[in-house]
C-alpha positions in Angstrom: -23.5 14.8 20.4 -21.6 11.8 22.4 -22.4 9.5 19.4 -20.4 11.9 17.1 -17.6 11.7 19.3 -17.8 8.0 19.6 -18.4 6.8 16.4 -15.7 9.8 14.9 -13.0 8.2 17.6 -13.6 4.9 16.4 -13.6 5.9 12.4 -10.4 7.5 13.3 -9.1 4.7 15.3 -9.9 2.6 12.7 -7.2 3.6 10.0 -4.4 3.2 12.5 -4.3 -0.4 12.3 -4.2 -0.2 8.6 -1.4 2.6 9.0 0.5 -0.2 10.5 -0.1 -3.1 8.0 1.0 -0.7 5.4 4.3 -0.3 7.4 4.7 -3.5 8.5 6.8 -5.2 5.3 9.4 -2.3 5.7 9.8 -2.6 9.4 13.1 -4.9 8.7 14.7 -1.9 6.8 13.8 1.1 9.0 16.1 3.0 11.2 15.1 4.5 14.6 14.8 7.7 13.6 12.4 6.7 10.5 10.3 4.2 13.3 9.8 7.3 15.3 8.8 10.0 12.7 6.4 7.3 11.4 4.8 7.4 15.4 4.9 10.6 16.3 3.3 11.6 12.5 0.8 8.8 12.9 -0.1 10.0 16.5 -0.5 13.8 14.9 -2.7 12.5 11.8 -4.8 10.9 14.2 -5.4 14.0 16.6 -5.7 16.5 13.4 -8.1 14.4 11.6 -10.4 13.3 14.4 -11.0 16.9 15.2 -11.3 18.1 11.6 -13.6 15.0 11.0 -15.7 15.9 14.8 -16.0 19.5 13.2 -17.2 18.6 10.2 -20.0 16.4 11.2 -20.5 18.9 14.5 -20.7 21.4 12.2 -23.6 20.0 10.4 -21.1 20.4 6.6 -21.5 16.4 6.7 -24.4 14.1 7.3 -23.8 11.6 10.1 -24.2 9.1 7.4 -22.2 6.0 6.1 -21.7 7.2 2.6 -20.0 10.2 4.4 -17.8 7.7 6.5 -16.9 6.3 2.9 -16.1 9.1 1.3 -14.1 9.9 4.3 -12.3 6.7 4.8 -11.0 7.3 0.2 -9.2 10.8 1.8 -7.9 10.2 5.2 -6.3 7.6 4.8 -3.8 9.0 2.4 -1.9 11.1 5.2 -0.9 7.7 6.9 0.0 6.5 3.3 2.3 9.3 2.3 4.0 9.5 5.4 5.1 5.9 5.1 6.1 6.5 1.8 8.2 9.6 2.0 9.8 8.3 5.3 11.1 5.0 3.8 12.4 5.2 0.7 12.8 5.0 -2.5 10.4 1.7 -2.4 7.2 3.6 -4.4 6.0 1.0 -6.1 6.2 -1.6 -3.4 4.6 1.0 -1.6 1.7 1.2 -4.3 1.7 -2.9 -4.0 1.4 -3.3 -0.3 -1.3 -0.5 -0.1 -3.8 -2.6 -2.7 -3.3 -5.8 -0.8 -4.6 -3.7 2.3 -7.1 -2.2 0.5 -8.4 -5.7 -0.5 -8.3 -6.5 2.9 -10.7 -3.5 3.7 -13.3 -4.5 1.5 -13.2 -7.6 2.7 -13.7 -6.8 6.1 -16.0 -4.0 5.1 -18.2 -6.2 3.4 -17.6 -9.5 6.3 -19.0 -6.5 8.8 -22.2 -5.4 6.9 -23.1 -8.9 5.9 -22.6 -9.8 9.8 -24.7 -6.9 11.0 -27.5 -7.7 8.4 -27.4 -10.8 10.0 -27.3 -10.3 13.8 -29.5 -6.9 13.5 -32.1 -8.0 11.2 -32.7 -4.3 10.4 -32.8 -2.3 7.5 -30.5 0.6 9.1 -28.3 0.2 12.2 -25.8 2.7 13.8 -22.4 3.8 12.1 -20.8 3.4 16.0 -22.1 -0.1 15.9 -20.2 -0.6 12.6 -17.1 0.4 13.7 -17.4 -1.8 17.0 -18.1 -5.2 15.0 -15.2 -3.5 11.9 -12.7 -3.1 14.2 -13.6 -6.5 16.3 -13.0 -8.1 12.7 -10.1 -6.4 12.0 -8.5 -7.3 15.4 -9.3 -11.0 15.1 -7.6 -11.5 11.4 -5.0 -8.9 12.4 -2.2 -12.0 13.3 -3.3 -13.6 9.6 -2.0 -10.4 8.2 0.6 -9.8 10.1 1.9 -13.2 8.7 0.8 -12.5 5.4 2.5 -9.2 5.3 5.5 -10.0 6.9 6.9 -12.6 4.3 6.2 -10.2 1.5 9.8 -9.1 0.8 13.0 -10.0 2.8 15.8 -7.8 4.0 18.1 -8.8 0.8 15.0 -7.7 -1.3 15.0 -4.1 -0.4 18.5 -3.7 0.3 19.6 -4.4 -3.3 19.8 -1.4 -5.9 16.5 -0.4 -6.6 17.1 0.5 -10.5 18.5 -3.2 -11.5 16.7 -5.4 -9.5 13.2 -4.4 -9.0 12.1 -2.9 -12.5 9.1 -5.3 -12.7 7.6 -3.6 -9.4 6.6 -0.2 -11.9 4.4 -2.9 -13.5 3.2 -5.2 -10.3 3.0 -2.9 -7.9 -0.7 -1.5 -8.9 -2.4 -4.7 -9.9 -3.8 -5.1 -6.2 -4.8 -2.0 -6.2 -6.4 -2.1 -9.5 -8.1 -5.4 -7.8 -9.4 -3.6 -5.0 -10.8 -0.8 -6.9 -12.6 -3.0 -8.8 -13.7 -5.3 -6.5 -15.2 -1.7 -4.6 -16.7 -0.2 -7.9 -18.6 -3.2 -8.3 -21.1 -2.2 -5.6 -20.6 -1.0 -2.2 -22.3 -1.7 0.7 -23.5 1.2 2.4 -23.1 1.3 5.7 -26.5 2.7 6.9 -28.9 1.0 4.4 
């Protein structure tokens, strides 16, 4: 029963980070008010979906599995995502653009971590709370990288000008990394527990 808790915590925990890389290029452009709806709405995602995801798996509705954790991570993290996007606005696109370069991100560290565990553990199966340890120790370590990365993706004059005349190429850019990232996880995902 602790592990559920532990290893829930940390899946939960885990998307905040994220939550924040997503927000991170519109920073420069949101008010205080919009800073703290994005806190105190990340604060009650987090509480509401750690104990929906604890009951679920408490419950015995979902196996204590990684393919659960998967299908898991593809819907909770779309709270986090909306939020951002109806709080600063009208940027949907960018949005949609900034979202698939974290997503490729993800994969990447998804598939750095089980690569790294295969490695270290030398066993077929190994612990989803072990996961999210040596996940969120990855993520942590390349979190600066992003931050840099992320934080020279558009400038103040960028998303201050009108949003109809000067960004009409974003309907058409801002899902290629996205499109990238789904790809790159169709093309065979690592399960976490195999």
């Amino acid at each position: 029963m602790d592990n559920v808790f532990v290893t829930v915590f940390l899946f939960c925990f885990s998307l905040l980070p994220m939550a924040y890389l997503r927000y991170y290029p519109f920073r420069i452009i949101a008010t205080l008010r919009e800073q703290r709806i994005l806190i105190a709405g990340h604060l009650i995602i987090f509480v509401v979906e750690f104990l929906l995801v604890t009951a679920l798996f408490v419950s015995g509705h979902a196996p204590m599995q990684g393919s659960a954790f998967q299908k898991l991570y593809f819907v909770c993290y779309w709270p986090y995502f909306l939020l951002l996007m109806f709080t600063i606005r009208p940027f949907w696109f960018r949005h949609f653009f900034v979202l698939g370069i974290q997503a490729i991100y993800a994969v990447f560290l998804h598939t750095a971590t089980v690569l790294l565990l295969k490695q270290i553990w030398m066993q077929m199966t190994y612990f989803a709370s072990l996961y999210f340890i040596c996940y969120l120790t990855l993520l942590l370590l390349s979190f600066p990288g992003m931050i840099w990365l992320l934080g020279r993706l558009f400038t103040r004059e960028q998303l201050m000008k009108a949003q109809w005349t000067a960004s009409s190429f974003w309907k058409y850019l801002g899902f290629v990394p996205l499109l990238l990232a789904f790809y790159q996880g169709s093309m065979g995902y690592v399960d976490l527990l195999q």
